[in-house]
C-alpha positions as CSV (number, residue, x, y, z in Angstrom):
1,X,204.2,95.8,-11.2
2,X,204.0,95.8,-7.7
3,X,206.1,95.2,-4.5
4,X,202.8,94.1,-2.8
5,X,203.2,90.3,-4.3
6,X,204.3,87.6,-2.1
7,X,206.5,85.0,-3.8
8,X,206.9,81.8,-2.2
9,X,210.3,79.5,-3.2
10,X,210.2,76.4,-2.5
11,X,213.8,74.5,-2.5
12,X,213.1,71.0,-2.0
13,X,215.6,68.6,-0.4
14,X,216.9,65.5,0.1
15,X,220.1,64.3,1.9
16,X,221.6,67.4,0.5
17,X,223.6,68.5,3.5
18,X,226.5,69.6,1.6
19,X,224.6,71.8,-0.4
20,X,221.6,73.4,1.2
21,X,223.0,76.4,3.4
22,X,224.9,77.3,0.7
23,X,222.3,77.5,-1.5
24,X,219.4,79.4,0.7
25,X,221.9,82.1,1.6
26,X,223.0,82.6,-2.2
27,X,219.3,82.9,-3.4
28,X,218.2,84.9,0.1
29,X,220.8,87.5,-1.0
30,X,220.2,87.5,-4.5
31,X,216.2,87.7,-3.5
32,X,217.1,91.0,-1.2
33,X,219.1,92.6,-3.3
34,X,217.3,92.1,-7.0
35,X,213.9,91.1,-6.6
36,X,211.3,93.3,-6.4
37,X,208.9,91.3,-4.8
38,X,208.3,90.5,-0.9
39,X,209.4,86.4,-0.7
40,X,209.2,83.5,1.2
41,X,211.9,80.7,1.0
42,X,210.7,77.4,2.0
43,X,212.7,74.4,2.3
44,X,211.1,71.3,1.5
45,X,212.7,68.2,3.2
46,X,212.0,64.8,1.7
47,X,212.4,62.5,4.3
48,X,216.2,63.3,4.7
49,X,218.5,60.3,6.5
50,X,221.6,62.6,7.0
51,X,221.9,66.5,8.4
52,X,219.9,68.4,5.9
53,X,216.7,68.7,8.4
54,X,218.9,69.7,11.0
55,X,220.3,72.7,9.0
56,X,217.8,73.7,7.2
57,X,216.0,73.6,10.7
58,X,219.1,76.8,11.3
59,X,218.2,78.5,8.4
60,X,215.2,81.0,9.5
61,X,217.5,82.3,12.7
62,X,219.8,83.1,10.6
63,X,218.2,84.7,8.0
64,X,214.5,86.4,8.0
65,X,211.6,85.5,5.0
66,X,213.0,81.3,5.3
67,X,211.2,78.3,6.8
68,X,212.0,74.8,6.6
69,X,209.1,71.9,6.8
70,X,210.1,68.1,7.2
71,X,207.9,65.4,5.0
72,X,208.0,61.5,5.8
73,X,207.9,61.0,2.3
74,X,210.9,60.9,-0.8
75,X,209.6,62.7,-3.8
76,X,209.7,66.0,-5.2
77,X,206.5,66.2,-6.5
78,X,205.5,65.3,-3.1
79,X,206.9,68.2,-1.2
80,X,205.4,70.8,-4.1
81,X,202.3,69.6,-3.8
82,X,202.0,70.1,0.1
83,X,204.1,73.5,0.3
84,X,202.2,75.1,-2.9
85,X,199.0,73.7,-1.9
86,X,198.9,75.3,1.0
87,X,200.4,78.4,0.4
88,X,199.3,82.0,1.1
89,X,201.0,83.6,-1.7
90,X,200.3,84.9,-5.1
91,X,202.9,83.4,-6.6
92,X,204.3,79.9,-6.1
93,X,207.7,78.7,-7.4
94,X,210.5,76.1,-7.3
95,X,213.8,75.5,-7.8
96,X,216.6,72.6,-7.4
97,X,218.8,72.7,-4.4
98,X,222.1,73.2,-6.0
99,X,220.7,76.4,-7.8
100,X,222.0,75.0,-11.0
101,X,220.2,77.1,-12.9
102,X,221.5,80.7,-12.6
103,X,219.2,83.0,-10.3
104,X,219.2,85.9,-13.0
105,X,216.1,84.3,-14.8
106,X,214.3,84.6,-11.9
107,X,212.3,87.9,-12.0
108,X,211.9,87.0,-15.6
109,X,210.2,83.7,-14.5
110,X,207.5,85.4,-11.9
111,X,207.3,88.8,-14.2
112,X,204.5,87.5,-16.6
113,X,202.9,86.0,-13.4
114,X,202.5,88.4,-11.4
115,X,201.5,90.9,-14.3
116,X,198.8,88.0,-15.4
117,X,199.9,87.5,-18.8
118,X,201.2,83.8,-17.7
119,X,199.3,81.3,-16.0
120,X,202.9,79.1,-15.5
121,X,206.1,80.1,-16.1
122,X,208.9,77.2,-16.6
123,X,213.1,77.6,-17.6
124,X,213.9,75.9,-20.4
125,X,217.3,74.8,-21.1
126,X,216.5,74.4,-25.0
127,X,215.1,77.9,-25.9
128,X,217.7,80.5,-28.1
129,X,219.4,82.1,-25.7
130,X,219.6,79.6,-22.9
131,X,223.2,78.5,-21.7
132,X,223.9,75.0,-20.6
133,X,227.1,73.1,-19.4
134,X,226.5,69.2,-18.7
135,X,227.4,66.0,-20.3
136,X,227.0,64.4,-23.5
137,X,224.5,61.5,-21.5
138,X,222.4,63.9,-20.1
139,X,222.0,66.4,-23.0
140,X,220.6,63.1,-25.0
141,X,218.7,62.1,-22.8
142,X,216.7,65.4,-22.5
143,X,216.6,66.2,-26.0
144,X,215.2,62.7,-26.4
145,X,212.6,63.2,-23.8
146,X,211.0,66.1,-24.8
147,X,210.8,64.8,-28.6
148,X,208.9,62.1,-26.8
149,X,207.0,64.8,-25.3
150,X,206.2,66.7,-28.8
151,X,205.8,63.3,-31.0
152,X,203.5,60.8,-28.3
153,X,202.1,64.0,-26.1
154,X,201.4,66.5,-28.7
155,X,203.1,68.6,-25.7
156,X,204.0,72.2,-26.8
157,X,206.3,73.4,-24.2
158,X,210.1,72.9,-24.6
159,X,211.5,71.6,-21.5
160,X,209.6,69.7,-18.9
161,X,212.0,68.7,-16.5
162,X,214.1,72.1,-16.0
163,X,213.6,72.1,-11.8
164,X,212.8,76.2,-12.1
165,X,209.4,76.5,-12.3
166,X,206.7,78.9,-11.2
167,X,202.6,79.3,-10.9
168,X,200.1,81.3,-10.0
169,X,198.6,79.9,-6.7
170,X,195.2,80.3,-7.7
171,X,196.7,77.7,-11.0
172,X,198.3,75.6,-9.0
173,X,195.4,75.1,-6.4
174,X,192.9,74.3,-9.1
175,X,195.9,71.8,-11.2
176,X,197.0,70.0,-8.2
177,X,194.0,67.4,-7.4
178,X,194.3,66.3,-11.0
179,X,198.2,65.5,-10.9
180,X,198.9,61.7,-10.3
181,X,202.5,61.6,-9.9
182,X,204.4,62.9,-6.6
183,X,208.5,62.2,-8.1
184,X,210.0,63.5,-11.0
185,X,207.0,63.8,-13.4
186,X,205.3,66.1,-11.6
187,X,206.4,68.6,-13.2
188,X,205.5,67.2,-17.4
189,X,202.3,66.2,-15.7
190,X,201.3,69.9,-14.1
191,X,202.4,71.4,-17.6
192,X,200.4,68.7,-19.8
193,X,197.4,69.3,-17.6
194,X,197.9,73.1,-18.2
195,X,198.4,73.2,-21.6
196,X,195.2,70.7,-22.2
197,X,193.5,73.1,-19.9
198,X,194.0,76.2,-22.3
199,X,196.0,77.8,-20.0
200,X,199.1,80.5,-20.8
201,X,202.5,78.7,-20.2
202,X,205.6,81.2,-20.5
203,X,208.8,79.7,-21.1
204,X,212.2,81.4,-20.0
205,X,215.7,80.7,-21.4
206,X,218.0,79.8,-18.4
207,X,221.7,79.6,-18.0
208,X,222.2,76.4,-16.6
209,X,225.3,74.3,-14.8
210,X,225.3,70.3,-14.4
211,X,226.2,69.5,-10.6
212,X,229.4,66.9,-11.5
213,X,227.7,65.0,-7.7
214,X,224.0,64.8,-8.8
215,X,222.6,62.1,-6.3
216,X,219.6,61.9,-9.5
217,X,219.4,58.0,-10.9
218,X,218.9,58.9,-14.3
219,X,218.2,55.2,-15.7
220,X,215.5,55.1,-12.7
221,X,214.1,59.0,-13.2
222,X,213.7,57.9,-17.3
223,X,211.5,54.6,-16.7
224,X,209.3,56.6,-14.3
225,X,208.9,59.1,-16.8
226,X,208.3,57.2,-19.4
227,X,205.7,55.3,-17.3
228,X,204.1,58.8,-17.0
229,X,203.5,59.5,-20.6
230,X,202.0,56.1,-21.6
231,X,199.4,57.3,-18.5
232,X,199.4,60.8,-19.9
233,X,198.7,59.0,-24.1
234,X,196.5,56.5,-22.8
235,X,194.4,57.7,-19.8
236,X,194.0,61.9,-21.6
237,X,190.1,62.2,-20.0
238,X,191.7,62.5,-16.9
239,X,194.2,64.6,-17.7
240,X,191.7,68.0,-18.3
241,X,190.1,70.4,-16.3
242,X,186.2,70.9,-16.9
243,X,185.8,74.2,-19.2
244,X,184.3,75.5,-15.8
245,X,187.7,75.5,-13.8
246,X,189.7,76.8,-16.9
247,X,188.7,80.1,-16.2
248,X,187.9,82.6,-13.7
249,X,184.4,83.6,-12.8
250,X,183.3,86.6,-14.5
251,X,183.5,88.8,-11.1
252,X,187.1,87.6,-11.0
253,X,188.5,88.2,-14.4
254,X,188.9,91.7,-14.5
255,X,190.5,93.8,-11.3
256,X,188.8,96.6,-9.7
257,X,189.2,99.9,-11.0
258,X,191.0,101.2,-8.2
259,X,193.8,97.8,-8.8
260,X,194.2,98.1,-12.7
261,X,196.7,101.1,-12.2
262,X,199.2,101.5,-9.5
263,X,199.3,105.0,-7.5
264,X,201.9,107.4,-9.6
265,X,204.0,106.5,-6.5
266,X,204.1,102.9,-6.9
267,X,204.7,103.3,-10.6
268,X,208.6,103.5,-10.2
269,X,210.4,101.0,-8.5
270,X,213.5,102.4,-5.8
271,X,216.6,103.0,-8.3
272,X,217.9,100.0,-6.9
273,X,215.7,97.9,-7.4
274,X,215.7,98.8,-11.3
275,X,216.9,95.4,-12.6
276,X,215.7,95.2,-16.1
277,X,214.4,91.8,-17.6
278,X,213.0,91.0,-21.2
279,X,209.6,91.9,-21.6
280,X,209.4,94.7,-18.3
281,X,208.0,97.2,-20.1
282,X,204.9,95.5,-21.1
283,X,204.2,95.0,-16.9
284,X,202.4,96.9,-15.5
285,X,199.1,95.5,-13.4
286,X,199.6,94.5,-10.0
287,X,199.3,90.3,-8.9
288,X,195.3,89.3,-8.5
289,X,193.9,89.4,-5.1
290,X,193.5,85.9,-3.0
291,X,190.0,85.3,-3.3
292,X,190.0,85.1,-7.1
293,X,190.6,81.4,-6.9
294,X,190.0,78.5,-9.6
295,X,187.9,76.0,-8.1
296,X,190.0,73.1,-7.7
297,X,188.9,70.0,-9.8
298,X,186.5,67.0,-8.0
């Protein structure tokens, strides 16, 4: 693994002015303190009518590695596809602005990414292990959902709406023209496209906490969705890379020499920064470079 890797957050927003400062300095200290990454916190703002903008607008004096970009536009879809789509990191992620899913299943999330054993990495709120609190409603409704998902969708990921997500950015640039939806389906429509794509999709169980105040319409979020999959089971050509944009050129699928091992130096991380996570023993190779890119789909 290495500390070279830039991760870039993304917290998208809207009218969450209660919530936001709050949340980027819990996840900026949590990011100094146990990630062993180099980051970039980016708060997304949909088109906010109260203060959000303004405070978020606060956040990079206060603290270094955070930005804040304003969008005309609701949507969160809408705010990943413009912060990850033009993003210089090797590693894009996102994650809801109450933080209701716990932070520690972070490093766990980006680990298979950055070693290259993942293509996308998603929390899942249904996997052994995972820990959720929330109500009776909402745990229906997401069980049904992602039946739907399995049954009309053939769809072989767990949990498609958990807002904690991550990608490589050289993935995610070559997805991102062929996902139709800019709100809440986004994110069953980035992993459908994946998974039809061939491409590696790690799954994470997360500890996660309802927010009692969630501004979410969830009669109006479940018709859009549902909306989505008849697209999805009707409209599939559309929904699949060409087999030359599911993989990398041959110059770009193997690292050079000199990047398949890190320096004995660069083999430990600082004692502190020791945090152990499932699966860290089998990391090891450092993040690709930025110019092995997917070509993004026509």
């Amino acid at each position: 693994m290495t500390a070279e890797c830039l991760v870039e957050v993304v917290i998208p927003v809207y009218n969450e002015e209660r919530v936001i400062a709050d949340s980027v300095r819990r996840l900026h200290a949590y990011l100094t303190a146990s990630f062993p990454f180099r980051f970039l916190i980016t708060i997304a703002d949909n088109g906010s009518t109260d203060a959000t903008f303004a405070i978020a607008q606060r956040m990079p004096g206060e603290l270094p590695g955070v930005r804040a970009v304003h969008l005309d536009r609701k949507g969160r879809g809408f705010a990943l596809r413009h912060v990850w789509g033009g993003s210089d990191a090797d590693v894009v992620a996102y994650m809801d602005a109450d933080l209701s899913t716990g932070l520690d299943a972070f490093l766990p999330l980006v680990a298979p990414l950055v070693s290259g054993h993942s293509d996308l990495a998603s929390g899942s709120r249904l996997l052994r292990g995972s820990d959720v609190v929330r109500s009776l409603k909402r745990e229906v409704i997401s069980r049904c959902y992602n039946l739907l998902l399995r049954v009309v969708l053939a769809a072989r990921f767990s949990d498609a709406q958990c807002g904690f997500k991550a990608g490589r950015t050289e993935v995610i640039r070559a997805l991102l023209p062929a996902v139709e939806d800019d709100g809440w389906f986004f994110d069953t429509e980035l992993l459908m496209l994946a998974q039809r794509s061939g491409l590696r999709i790690a799954e994470v169980p997360v500890v996660w906490v309802e927010r009692r105040d969630s501004t979410v319409n969830i009669v109006h979020t479940a018709l859009a969705d549902l909306r989505g999959v008849a697209r999805l089971r009707f409209r599939p050509g559309k929904q699949r890379l060409r087999p030359d944009q599911q993989r990398l050129r041959p110059d770009q699928q193997r690292l050079r020499p000199d990047e398949q091992r890190l320096r004995p130096d660069e083999q430990r991380l600082r004692p502190d920064k020791q945090r152990p996570f499932p699966g860290s023993s089998d990391i090891g190779t450092p993040c690709r470079s930025a110019d092995a890119e997917l070509t993004a789909p026509e």
